[in-house]
C-alpha positions in Angstrom: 20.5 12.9 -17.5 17.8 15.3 -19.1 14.5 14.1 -18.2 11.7 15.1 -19.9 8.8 12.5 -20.1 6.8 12.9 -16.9 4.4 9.4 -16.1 3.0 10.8 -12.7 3.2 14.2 -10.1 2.4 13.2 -6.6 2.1 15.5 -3.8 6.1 15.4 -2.7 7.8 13.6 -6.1 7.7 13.8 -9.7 8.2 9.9 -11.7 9.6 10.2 -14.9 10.4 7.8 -17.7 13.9 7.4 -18.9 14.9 4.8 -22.0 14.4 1.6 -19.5 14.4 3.3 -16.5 11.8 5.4 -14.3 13.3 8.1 -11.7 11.3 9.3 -8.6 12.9 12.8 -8.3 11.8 14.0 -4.8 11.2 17.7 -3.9 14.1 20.0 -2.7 13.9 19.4 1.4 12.3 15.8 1.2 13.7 13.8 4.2 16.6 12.2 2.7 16.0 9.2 5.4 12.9 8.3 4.2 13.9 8.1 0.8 16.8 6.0 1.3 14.6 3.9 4.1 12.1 3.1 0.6 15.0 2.3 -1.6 16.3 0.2 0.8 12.2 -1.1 2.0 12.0 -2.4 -2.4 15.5 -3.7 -2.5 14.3 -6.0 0.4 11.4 -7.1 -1.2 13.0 -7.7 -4.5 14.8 -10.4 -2.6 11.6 -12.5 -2.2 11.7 -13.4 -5.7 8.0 -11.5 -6.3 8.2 -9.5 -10.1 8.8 -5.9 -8.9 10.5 -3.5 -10.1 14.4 -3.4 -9.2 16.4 -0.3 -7.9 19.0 0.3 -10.0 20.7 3.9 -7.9 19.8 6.6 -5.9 21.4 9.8 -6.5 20.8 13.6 -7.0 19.3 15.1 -9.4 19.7 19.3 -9.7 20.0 19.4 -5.2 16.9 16.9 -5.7 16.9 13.1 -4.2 16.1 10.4 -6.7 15.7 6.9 -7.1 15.9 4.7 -10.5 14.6 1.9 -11.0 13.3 -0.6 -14.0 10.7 0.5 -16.3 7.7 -2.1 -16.2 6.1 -2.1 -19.5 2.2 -2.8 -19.6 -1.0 -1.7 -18.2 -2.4 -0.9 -14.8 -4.8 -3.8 -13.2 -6.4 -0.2 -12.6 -6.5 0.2 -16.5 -7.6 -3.1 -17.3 -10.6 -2.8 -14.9 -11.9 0.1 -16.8 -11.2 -1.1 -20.3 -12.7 -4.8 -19.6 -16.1 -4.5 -17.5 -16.9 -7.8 -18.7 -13.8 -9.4 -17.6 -14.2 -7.6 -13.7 -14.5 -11.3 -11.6 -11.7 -12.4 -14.1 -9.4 -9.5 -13.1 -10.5 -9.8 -9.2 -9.3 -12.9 -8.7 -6.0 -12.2 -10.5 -5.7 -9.2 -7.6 -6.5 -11.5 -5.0 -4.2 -14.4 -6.0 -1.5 -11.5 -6.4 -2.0 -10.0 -3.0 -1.8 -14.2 -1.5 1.5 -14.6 -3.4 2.6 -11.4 -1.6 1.8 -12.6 1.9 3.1 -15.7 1.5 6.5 -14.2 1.1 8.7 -13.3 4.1 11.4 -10.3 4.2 12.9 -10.6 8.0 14.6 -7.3 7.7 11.2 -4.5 6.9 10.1 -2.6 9.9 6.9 -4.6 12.0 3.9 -3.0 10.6 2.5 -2.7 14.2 5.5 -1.5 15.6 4.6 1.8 12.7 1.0 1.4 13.5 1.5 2.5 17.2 4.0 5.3 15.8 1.5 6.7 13.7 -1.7 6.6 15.7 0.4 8.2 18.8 1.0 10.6 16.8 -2.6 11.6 15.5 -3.5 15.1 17.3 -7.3 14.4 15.3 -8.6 12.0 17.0 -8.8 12.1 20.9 -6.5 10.4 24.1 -9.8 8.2 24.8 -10.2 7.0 20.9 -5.7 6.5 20.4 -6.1 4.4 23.8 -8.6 2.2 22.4 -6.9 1.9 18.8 -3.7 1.0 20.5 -5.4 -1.2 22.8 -7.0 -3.1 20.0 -3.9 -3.6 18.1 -2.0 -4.6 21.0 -4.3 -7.5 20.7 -3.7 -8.6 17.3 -1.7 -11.4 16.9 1.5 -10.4 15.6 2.6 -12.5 12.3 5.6 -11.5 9.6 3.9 -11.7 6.4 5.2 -9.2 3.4 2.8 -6.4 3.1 2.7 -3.6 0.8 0.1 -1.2 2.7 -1.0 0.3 -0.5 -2.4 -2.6 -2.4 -4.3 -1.5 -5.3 -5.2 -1.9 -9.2 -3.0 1.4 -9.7 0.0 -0.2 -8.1 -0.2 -3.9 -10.1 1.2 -3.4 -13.5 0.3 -6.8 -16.1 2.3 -7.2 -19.4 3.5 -10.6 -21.5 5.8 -11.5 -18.8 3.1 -11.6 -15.7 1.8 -9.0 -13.0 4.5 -6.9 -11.2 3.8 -4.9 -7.9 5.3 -1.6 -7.8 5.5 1.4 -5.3 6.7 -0.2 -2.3 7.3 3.2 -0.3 5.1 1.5 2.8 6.2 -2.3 2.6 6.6 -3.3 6.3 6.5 -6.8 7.6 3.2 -8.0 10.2 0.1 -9.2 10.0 -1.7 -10.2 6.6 -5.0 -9.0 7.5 -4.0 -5.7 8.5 -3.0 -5.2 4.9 -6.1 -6.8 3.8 -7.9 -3.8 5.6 -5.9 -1.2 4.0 -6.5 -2.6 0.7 -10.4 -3.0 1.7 -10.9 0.5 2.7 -9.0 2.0 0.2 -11.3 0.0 -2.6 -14.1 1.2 -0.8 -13.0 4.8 -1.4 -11.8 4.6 -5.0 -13.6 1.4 -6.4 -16.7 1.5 -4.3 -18.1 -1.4 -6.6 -15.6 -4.2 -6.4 -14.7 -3.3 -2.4 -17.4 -5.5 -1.2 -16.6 -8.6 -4.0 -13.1 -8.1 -3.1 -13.1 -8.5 0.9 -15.5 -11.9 0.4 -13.1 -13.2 -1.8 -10.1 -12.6 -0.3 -11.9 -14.2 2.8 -12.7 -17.1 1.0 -9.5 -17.9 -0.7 -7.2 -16.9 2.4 -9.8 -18.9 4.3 -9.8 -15.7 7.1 -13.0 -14.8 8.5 -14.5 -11.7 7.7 -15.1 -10.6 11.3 -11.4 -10.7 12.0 -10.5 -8.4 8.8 -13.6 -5.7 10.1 -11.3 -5.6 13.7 -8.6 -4.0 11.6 -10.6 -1.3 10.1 -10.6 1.4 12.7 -7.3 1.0 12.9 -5.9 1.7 9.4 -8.5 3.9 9.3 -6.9 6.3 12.1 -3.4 5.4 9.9 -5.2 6.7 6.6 -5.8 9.7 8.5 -1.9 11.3 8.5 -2.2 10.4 4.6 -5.2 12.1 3.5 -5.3 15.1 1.5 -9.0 16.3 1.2 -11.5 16.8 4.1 -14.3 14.5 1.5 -11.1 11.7 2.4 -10.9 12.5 6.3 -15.0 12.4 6.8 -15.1 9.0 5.3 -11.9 8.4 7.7 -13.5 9.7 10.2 -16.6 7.1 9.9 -14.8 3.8 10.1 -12.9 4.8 13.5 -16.0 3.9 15.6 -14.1 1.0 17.4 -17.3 0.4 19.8 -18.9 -0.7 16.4 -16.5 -3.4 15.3 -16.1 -5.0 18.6 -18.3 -8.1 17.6 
């Protein structure tokens, strides 16, 4: 397999395009537990009927760790944003109704996405004993549900063509609770599309019927998770702002 057409580099894997297929060729060294633990994480989902992309092998690739999967033809929701201002409430609800579809589905066998959220913040060093105590506290508290969610949920990761909208990129789908994964989503749109983030949460609030309140007590929380994934200092300060759990307590 000669690979040659490169669709994305990320910070651990290249993607790459091949006749019908794409192939995430991991770097030399990449925990080969992880990578079969998201092969296995999308082959789950795929068996909730949603339109995602379906694993076809994983394999090696020149000492390298890869995993092939369908090409999904089409454009990004990310795209389509950009391209169509006019068309923005239009494209909005379309994520919403999306992300609803997802949580409606169940997949019994994904890891509990507080069960990762306790692993995670335990093992922050940034933040302080005092601050992890109260984070853990707090999601101790939450009620504990076993909705699908993707905990990446964006424009970039919704690809629309002919045949509908297909989620892809399913390397942190765990099973838990919906508005959890409504506050990833939320905070992530508030660092990359700062003006749908706020349209977005009120809408998801008013179809999901969930009040607002109860979305804001999840945002310290993935906020100290974002923390282990970002890559700039401009990403950690606005991290950084959102873990004041004194000022979501109402």
């Amino acid at each position: 397999m000669k690979l040659e057409q490169v669709l994305a580099t990320r910070a651990n894997k290249i993607i790459y395009r091949y006749e019908d297929t794409v192939v995430k060729v991991f770097e030399k060294g990449y925990p080969k537990s992880l990578i079969l633990n998201e092969a296995l994480n999308q082959s789950r989902v795929e068996e909730t009927g949603l339109k995602i992309p379906k694993i076809r092998a994983v394999g090696m690739i020149d000492e390298c760790w890869s995993i092939t999967m369908d090409y999904i033809p089409g454009k990004t929701l990310d795209q389509l944003f950009k391209e169509n201002p006019e068309k923005t409430d239009e494209l909005l609800e379309l994520f919403v109704d999306l992300q609803l579809e997802m949580h409606s589905k169940t997949a019994p066998a994904l890891n509990k996405l507080k069960d990762k959220l306790v692993r995670q913040i335990q093992s922050i060093k940034e933040i302080d004993a005092t601050t992890r105590y109260e984070l853990l506290m707090r999601l101790d508290s939450m009620p504990k549900h076993t909705k699908l969610c993707h905990g990446d949920f964006l424009p970039s990761n919704i690809i629309i063509n002919d045949s509908g909208a297909y989620i892809i990129d399913w390397s942190h789908a765990t099973q838990g609770n919906a508005s959890g994964d409504t506050a990833t989503t939320y905070l992530k749109m508030t660092l990359y599309y700062p003006d749908l983030a706020e349209k977005y949460i009120k809408l998801f609030c008013k179809k999901s019927d969930t009040a607002l309140q109860y979305v804001q007590k999840w945002l310290p929380i993935v906020a100290a998770q974002q923390l282990l994934r970002a890559t700039t200092e401009e990403e950690k300060k606005f991290l950084f702002k959102w873990l004041d759990v004194i000022d979501y307590q109402g």
